[in-house]
C-alpha positions as CSV (number, residue, x, y, z in Angstrom):
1,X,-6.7,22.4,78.7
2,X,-9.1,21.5,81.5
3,X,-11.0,18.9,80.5
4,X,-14.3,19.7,81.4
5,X,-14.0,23.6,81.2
6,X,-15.5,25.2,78.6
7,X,-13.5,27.2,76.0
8,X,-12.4,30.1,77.3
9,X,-13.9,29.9,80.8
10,X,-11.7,31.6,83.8
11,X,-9.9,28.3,85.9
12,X,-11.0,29.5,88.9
13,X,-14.8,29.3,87.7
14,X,-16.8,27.1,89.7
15,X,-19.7,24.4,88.8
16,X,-19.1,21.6,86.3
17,X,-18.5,21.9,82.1
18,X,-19.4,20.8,79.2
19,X,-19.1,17.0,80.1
20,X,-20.5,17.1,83.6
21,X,-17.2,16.6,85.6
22,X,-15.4,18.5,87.8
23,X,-12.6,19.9,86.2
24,X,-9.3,17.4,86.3
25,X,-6.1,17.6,84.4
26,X,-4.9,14.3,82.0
27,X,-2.6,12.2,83.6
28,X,-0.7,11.9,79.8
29,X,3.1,11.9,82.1
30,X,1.9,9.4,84.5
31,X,0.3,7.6,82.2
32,X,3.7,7.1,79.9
33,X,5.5,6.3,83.3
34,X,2.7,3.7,83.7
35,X,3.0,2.5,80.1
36,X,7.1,1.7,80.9
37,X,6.3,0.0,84.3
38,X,3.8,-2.4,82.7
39,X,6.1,-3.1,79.7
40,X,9.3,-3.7,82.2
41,X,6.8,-6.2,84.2
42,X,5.7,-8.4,81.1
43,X,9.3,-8.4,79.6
44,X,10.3,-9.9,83.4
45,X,6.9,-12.2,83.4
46,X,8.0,-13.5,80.1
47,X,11.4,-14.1,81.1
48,X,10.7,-16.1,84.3
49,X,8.2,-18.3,82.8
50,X,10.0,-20.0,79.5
51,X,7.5,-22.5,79.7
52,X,4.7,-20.5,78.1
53,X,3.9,-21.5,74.6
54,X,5.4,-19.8,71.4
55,X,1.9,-17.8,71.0
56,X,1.3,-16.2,74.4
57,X,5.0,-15.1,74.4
58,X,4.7,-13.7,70.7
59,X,1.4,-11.7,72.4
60,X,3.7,-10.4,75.7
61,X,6.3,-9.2,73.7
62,X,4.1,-7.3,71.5
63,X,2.3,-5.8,74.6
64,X,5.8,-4.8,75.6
65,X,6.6,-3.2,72.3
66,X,3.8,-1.2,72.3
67,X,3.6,-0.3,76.1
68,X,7.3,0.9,75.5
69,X,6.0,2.8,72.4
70,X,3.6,4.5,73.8
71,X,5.7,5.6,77.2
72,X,8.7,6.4,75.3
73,X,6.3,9.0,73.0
74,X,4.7,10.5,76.1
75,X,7.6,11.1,77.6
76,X,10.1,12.0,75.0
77,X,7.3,14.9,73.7
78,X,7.0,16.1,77.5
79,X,10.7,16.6,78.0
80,X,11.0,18.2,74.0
81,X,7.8,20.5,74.6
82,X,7.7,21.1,78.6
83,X,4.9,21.5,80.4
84,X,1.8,21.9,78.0
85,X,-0.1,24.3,80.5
């Protein structure tokens, strides 16, 4: 689906849809990619600076953990299910 496009409409059809922009696909792959790459970054971040106190590492790990979740979902359902469209 097309965000933007209106149920049933032809993808070539011109002019805007139901939400007023043009028509643009979801970036849900890059996004998961994205998701990884940020998680990898605070788990290195975290590593190199020991120094931070017991809460703000407690807070980048759990960003990690849920960056990580979140990529590794995206990803793993776009490789079992293929492309959606």
């Amino acid at each position: 689906m097309i965000i933007g496009t209106p149920v049933g409409a032809p993808l070539g059809a011109t002019g805007r849809g139901l939400l007023g922009f043009w028509r643009v696909r979801f970036p849900f792959t890059f996004m998961g990619v994205m998701a990884l790459a940020i998680g990898a970054w605070v788990v290195v971040y975290v590593a190199a600076h020991r120094a931070l106190d017991q809460v703000s590492q407690d807070l980048a790990v759990g960003t990690a953990l849920v960056c990580f979740g979140f990529g590794g979902y995206v990803l793993i359902r776009r490789v079992v299910r293929g492309p959606q469209h």
